[in-house]
C-alpha positions in Angstrom: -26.4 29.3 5.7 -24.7 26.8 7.6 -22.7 27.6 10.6 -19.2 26.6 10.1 -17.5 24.7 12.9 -14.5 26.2 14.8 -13.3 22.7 14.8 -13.7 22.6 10.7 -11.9 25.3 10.8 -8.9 24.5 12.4 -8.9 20.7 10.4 -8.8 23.4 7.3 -5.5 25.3 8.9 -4.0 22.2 9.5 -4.0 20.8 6.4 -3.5 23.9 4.5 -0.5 24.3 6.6 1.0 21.1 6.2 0.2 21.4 2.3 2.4 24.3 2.3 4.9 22.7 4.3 5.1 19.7 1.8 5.5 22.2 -1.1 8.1 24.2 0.5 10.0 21.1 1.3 9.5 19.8 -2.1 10.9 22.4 -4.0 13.8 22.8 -1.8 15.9 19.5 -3.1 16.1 17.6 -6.3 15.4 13.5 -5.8 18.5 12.2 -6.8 15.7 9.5 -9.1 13.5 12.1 -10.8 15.8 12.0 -13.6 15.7 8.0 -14.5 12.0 8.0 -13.8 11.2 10.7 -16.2 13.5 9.2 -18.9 12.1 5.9 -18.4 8.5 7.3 -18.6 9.3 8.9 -21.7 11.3 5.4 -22.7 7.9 4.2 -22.2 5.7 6.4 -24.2 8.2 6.3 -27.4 8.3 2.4 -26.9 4.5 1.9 -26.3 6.0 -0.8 -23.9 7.6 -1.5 -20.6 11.4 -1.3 -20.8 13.3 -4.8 -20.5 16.9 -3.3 -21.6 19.3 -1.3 -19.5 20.2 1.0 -21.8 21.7 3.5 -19.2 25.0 0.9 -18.0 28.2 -0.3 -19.5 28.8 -2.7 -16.7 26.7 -5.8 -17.4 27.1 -8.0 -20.6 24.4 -8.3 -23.0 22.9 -11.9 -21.5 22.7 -9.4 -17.9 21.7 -6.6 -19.2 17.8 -6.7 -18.4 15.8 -4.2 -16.3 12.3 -4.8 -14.9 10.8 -1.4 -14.1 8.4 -1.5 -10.9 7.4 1.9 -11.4 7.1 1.8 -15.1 3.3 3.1 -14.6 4.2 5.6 -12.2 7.1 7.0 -14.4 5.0 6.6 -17.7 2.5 8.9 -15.5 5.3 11.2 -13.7 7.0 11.5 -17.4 3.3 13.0 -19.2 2.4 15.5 -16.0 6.2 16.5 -16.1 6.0 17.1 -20.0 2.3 18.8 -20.3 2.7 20.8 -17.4 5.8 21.2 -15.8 7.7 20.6 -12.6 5.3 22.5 -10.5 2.5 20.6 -11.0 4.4 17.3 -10.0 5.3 18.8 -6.9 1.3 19.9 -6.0 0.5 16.4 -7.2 2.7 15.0 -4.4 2.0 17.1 -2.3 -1.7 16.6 -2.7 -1.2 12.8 -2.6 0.2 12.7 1.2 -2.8 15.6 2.3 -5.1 13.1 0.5 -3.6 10.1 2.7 -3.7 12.1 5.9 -7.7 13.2 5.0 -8.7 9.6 4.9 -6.3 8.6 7.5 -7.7 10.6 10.1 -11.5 10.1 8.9 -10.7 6.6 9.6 -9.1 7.1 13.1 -11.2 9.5 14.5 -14.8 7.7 12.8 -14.1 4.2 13.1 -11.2 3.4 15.7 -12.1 5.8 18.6 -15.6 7.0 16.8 -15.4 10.0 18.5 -14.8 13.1 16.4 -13.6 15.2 19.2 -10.7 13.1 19.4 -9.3 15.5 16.0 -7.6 17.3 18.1 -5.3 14.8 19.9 -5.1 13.4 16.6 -3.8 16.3 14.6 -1.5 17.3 17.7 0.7 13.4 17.3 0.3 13.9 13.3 2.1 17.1 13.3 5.0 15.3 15.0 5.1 12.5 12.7 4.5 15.0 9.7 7.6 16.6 11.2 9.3 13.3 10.8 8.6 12.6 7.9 9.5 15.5 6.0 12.6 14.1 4.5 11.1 11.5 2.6 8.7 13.6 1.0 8.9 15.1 -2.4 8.8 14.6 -5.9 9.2 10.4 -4.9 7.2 7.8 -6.5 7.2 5.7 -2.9 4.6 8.3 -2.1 2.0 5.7 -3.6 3.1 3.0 -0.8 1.9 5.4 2.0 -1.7 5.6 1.1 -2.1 2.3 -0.5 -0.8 0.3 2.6 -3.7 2.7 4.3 -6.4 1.5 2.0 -5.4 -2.4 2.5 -5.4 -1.5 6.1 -9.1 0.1 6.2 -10.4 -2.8 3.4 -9.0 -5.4 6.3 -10.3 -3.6 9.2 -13.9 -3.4 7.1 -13.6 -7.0 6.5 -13.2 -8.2 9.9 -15.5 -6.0 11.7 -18.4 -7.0 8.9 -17.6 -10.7 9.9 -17.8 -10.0 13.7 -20.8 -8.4 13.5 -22.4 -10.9 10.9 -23.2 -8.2 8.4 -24.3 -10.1 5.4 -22.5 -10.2 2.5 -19.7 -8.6 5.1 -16.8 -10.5 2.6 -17.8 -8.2 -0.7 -15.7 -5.4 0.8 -12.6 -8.5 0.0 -13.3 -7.5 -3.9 -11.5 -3.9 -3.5 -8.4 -5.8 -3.1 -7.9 -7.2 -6.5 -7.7 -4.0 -8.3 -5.8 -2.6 -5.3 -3.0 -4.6 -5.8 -2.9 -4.9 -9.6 -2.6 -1.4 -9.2 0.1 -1.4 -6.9 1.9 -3.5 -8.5 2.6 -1.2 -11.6 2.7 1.6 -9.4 5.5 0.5 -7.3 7.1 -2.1 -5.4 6.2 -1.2 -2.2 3.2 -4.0 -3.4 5.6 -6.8 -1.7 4.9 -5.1 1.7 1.2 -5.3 0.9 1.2 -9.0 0.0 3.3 -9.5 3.5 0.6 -7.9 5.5 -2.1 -9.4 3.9 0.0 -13.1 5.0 0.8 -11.5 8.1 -2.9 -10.7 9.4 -3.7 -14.4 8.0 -1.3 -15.8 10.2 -1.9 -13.7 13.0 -5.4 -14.6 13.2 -4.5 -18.1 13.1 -2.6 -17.9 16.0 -5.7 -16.4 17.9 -8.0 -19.2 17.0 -5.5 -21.3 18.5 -4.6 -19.6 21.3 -8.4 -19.6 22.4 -8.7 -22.9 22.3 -5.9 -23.3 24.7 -7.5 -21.1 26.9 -8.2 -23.9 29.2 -4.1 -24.2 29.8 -1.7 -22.2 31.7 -0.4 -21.1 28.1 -3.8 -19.3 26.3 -4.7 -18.4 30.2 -1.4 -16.3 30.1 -1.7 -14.7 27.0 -5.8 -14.1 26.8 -4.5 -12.3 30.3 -3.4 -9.8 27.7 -4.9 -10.0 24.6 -8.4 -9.5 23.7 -9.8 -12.7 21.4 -13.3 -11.3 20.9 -11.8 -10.1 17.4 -10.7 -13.8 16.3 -12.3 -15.1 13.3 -13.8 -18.4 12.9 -12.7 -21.1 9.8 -15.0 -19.9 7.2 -14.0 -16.5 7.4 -10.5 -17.1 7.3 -10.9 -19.4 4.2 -12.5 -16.5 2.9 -9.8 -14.2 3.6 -7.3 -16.6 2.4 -9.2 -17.0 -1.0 -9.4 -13.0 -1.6 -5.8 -13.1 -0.6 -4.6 -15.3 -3.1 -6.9 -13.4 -5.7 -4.6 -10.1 -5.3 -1.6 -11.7 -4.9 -2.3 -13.2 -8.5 -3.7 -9.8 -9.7 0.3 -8.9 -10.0 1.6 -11.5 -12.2 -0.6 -10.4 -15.0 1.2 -7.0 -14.8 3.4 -6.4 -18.3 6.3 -8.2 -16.5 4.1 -11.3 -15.2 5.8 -13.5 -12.8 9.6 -12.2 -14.0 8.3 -9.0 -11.3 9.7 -10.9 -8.6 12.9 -11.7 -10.1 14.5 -9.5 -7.8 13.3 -10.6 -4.1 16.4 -13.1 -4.3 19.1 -10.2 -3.9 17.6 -8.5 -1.0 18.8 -11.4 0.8 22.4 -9.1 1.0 21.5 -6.4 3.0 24.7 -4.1 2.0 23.1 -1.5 1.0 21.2 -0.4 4.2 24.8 0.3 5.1 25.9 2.0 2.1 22.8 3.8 0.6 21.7 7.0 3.1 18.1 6.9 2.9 18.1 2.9 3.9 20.4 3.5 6.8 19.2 2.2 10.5 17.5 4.6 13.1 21.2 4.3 14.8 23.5 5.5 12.1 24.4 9.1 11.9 23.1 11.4 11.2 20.3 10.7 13.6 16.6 11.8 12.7 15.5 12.8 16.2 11.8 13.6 15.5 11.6 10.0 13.9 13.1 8.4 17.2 10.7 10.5 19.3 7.9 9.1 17.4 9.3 5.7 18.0 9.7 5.7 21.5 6.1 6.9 22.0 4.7 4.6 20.6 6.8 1.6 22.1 6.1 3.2 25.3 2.4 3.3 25.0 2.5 -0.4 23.7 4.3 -1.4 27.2 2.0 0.5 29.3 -1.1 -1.0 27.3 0.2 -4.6 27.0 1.5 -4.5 31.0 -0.9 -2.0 32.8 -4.5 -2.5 31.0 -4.0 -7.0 31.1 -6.7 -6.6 33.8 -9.1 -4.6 32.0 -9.4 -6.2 28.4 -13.0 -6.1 28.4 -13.1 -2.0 28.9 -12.9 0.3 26.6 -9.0 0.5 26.8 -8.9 -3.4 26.0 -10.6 -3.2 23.1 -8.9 -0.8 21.5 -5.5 -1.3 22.9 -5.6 -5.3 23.0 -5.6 -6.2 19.7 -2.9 -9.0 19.1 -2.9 -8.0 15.0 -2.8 -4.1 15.8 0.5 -5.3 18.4 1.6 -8.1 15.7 1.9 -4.8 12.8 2.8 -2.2 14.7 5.8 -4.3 16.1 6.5 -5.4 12.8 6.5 -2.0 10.7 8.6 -0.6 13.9 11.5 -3.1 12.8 11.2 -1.8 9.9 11.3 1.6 10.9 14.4 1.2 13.7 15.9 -1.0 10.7 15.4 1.8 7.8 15.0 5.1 8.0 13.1 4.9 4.6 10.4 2.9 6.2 9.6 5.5 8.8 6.7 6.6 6.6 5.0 3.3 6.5 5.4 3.0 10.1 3.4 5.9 10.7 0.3 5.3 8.7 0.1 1.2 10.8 0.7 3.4 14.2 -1.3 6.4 14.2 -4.8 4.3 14.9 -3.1 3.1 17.8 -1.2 5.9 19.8 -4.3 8.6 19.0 -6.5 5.9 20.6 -3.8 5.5 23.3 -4.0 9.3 24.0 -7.4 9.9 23.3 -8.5 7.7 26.3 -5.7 8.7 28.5 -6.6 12.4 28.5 -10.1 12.5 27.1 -11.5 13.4 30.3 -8.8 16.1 31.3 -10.0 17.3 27.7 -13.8 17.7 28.3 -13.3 19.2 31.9 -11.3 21.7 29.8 -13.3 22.7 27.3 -16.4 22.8 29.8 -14.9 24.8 32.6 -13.9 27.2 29.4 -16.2 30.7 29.5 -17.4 32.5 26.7 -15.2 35.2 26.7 -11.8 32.7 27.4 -13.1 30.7 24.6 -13.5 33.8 22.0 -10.4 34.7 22.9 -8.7 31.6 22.4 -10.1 31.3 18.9 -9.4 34.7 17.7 -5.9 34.3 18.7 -5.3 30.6 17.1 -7.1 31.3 14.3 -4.4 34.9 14.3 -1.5 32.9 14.6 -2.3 29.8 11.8 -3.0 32.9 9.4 0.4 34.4 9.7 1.7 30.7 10.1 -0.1 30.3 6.7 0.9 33.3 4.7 4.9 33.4 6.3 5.3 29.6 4.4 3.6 30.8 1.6 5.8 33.8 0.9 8.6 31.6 1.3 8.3 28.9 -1.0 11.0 29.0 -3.8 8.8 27.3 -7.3 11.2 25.9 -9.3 10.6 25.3 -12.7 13.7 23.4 -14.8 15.4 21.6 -11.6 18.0 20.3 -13.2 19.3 23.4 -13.9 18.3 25.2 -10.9 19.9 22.7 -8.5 23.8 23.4 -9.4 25.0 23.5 -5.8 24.1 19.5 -5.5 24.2 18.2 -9.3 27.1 18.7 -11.6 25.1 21.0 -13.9 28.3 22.5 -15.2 30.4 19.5 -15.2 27.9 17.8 -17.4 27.7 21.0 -19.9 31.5 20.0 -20.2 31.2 16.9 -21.3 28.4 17.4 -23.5 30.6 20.1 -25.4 33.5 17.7 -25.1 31.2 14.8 -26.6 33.4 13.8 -29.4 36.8 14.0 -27.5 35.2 11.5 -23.7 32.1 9.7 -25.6 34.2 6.4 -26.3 35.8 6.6 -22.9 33.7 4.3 -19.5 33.0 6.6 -17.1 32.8 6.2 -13.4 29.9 8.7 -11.9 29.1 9.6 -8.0 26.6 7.0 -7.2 23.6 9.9 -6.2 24.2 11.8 -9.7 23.5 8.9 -11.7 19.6 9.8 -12.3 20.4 12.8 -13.3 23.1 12.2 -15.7 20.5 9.5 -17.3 18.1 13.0 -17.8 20.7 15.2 -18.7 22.8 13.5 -20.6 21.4 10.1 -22.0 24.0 9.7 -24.6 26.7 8.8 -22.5 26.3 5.2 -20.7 27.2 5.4 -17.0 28.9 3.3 -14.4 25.8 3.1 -11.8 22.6 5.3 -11.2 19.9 5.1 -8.1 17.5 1.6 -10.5 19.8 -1.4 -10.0 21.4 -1.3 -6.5 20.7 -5.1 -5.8 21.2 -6.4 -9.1 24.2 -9.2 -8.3 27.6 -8.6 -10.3 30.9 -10.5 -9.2 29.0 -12.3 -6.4 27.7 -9.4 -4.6 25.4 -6.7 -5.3 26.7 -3.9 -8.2 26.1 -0.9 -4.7 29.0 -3.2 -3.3 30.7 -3.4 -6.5 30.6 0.3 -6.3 32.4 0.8 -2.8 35.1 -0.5 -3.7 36.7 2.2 -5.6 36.9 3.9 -2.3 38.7 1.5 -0.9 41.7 2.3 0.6 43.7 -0.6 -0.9 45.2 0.9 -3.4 45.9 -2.1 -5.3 41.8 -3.1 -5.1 41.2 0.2 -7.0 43.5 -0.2 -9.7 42.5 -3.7 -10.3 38.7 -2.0 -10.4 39.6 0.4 -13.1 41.6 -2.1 -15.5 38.3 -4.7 -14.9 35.9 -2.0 -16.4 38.7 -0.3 -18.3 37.5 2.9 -17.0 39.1 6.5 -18.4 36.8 9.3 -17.4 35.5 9.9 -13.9 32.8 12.5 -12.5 32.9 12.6 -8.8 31.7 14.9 -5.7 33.7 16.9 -4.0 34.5 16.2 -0.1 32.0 18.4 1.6 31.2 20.2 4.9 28.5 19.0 6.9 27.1 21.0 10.5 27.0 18.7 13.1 23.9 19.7 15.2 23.9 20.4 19.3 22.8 16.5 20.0 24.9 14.7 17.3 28.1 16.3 19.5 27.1 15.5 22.7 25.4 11.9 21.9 28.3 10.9 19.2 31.6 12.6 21.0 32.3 15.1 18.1 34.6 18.1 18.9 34.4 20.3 16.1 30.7 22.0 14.7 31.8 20.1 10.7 32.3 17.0 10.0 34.3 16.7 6.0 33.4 13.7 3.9 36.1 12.1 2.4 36.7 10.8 -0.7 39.4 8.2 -1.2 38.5 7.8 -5.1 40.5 10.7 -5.9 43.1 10.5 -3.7 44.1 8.0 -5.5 43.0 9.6 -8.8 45.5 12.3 -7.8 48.6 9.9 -7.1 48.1 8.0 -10.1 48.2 8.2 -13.7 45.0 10.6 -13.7 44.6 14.5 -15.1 42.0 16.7 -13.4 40.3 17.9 -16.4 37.7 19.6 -15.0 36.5 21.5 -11.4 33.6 23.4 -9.7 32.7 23.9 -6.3 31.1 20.4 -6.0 32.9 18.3 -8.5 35.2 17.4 -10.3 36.2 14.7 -13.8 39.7 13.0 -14.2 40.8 11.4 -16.8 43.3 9.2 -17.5 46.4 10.1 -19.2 
């Protein structure tokens, strides 16, 4: 029988581990857009078609009133697993999706970037801070898919250009794999657009190489081959080649069920309000602050400086032809715009930056590394391994003991979804069914799952869709203005009666967030104009919990 490797072994921790982690975190919060993508999944399977009408808003009129679903696949999908087997089994699927990602992920770092297997170990070490990271934005969420397809265009590109370096024949074939990847995509979510930009984006960034090498004669391409290595450029037949395939998978998505009418909505992203307004697409510098996410940031910016500035005289080493890569600095710098600009693209970031800062790391310490492990004696070593091995078990078995299954979350989640307050309008149906409501923006989802009968105001599908000359997320905010006379005019457009709102809450400032942001006291309270207003006007309070609250009007 085969000797199993200590290293295999602690790969096998890790994951486990993380697995764990990802369930524990999973089952501890509801996405406040499980409840629209189940109901459209299940809109889906009744219809035997992808939905084209909102049914779910009062707001627009009937020649406005379309939807196109960019998740319809994934919510036809998420809607069966939910149905046949439960909430559970979604969250293991997720779960399993991101340990899947990291598997082939680190396979491709450690195999084809450094192609040294010993560098797991600095590999797994950055992951676990990045994992950390990215916690929050892990779950029961469809934009799961994004992460590990952006990594398989990623490893089909760096296939294709290392065949085509090395003159491997019939080097282009690998090209194929990105058809069905992006038809795929492209019913699975809309995260696709980002992998039709990258495939552009590494078109145009090899471009520029061909043309800055045959500059090289000139103070210009002298200057920057100073600090790029060109021996990955491409020559013209291969980039017609690339361009071809690339045109091939960006075509692959208009014969989705929606055809070209999927990129309707690129138009309205030109307003960026809502990565002001909407929590998960705030900036790197709002508050609250994600401080493992800025970490990762700034280590990799810093190894990018130190590569780009400190290794310019050694591009033909090993370092350069790693490091040197004008695409890998073209995408990393890219997706860390993204990243600084969005919280929600942190993710995304991570999968383009990992090849680079475990490279970065690997070479920097690889020989402090080996003297280590050498200078290590057989007892020291046995030790050490009995002890790690000791403390991922208990590790292991303390998340596992404490992971909370949850099994109707829409019930079990009271404390952040009006459960109760929902109950009273169902049993009030009759009496509040003819009246527009106005619902807390985050709730929306789950009101379209819990309580499809009643037509909301807004829910988490149609942020960007325009209304009054501005997206309906701005439309929104403005019944919390503080003009009074804005709100009122608000209510009478939309002839609104009935309103479910949150309650202002209490939120714990951490140790950093005082000292970085000036706050004196450990709680910060949200406000909410709405019903102050609600309460000096012609308004009853009908209804109250612990977290919210209905008016309506008199």
């Amino acid at each position: 029988m085969k000797r199993i490797k200590f290293k295999n072994i602690i790969i096998i921790f890790f994951y486990l581990i993380f697995f764990l982690l990802l369930l524990k975190s999973s089952f501890s919060y509801l996405d406040p857009d499980l409840g629209w993508h189940l109901k459209a999944g299940e809109e889906a399977h009744l219809n035997k078609a992808v939905p084209y009408e909102n049914y779910y808003n009062y707001v627009f009129p009937a020649e406005e009133n379309f939807w196109i679903n960019h998740e319809w696949l994934s919510d036809y999908l998420l809607f069966l697993a939910y149905d046949n087997w439960g909430y559970p089994f979604i969250n293991i699927f997720f779960a399993l999706l991101i340990i899947l990602t990291l598997v082939i992920l680190n396979g491709f770092v450690s195999k084809k970037i450094i192609k040294d297997e010993r560098s797991i170990y600095i590999i797994l070490i950055i992951e676990a801070l990045g994992l950390r990271a990215m916690l929050p934005h892990f779950g029961v969420r469809v934009q799961e898919i994004s992460v590990l397809f952006l990594l398989l265009l990623l490893i089909i590109v760096f296939n294709f250009e290392k065949g085509a370096l090395n003159k491997n024949n019939r080097y282009f074939l690998v090209l194929i794999w990105l058809i069905p990847l992006f038809y795929l995509w492209a019913n699975l979510h809309a995260g696709f657009l980002l992998g039709i930009f990258t495939l552009l984006f590494y078109l145009g960034v090899k471009i520029i190489e061909k043309i800055v090498y045959n500059f090289k004669d000139r103070k210009l391409g002298r200057t920057l081959e100073s600090f790029f290595n060109l021996e990955s450029r491409l020559g013209n037949k291969n980039l017609r080649i690339f361009f071809v395939f690339s045109i091939l998978a960006v075509a692959s998505t208009t014969l989705t069920p929606y055809g070209l009418k999927l990129f309707d909505f690129l138009s309205s992203y030109k307003n960026t309000a809502y990565l002001k307004i909407i929590s998960e697409w705030l900036p790197q510098y709002y508050w609250p602050l994600m401080y493992e996410q800025i970490v990762y940031i700034g280590l990799v910016l810093t190894g990018w400086i130190i590569t780009v500035f400190f290794y310019k005289n050694y591009k033909n080493n090993q370092h350069g032809k790693v490091f040197l890569s004008p695409w890998m600095l073209a995408l990393n710098l890219f997706f860390i715009i993204l990243a600084i600009k969005s919280k929600r693209h942190f993710p995304l970031f991570f999968i383009v930056s990992l090849p680079f800062i475990s490279s970065f790391f690997y070479h920097e310490f690889k020989e402090t590394l080996l003297k280590g492990i050498k200078k290590t004696n057989n007892t020291i070593d046995w030790f050490l391994k009995i002890f790690l091995i000791s403390v991922f078990t208990c590790t292991t078995l303390l998340i596992a003991i404490n992971i909370n299954f949850v099994y109707n979350p829409f019930d079990y989640f009271n404390q952040s979804y009006p459960r109760d307050a929902t109950n009273f309008l169902k049993e009030n149906h009759e009496k509040y069914f003819s009246a527009n409501i106005f619902n807390h923006y985050a709730w929306g989802g789950y009101l379209i799952h819990e309580y499809p009968e009643k037509k909301l105001f807004i829910d988490g599908r149609l942020p960007q869709k325009e209304i009054n000359n501005h997206s309906f997320v701005e439309e929104y905010a403005l019944f919390f203005s503080e003009e009074e006379e804005i709100v009122t005019k608000k209510i009478e457009e939309y002839q609104i009666k009935l309103f479910l709102l949150d309650k202002p809450i209490k939120i714990k400032k951490r140790w950093l967030d005082k000292k970085i942001f000036g706050f004196k006291n450990d709680y910060l309270e949200t406000e909410n104009q709405l019903i102050k207003y609600l309460d000096n006007n012609n308004f009853n309070k009908i209804y109250e919990d612990e977290i919210s609250v209905i008016y309506y009007q008199k």
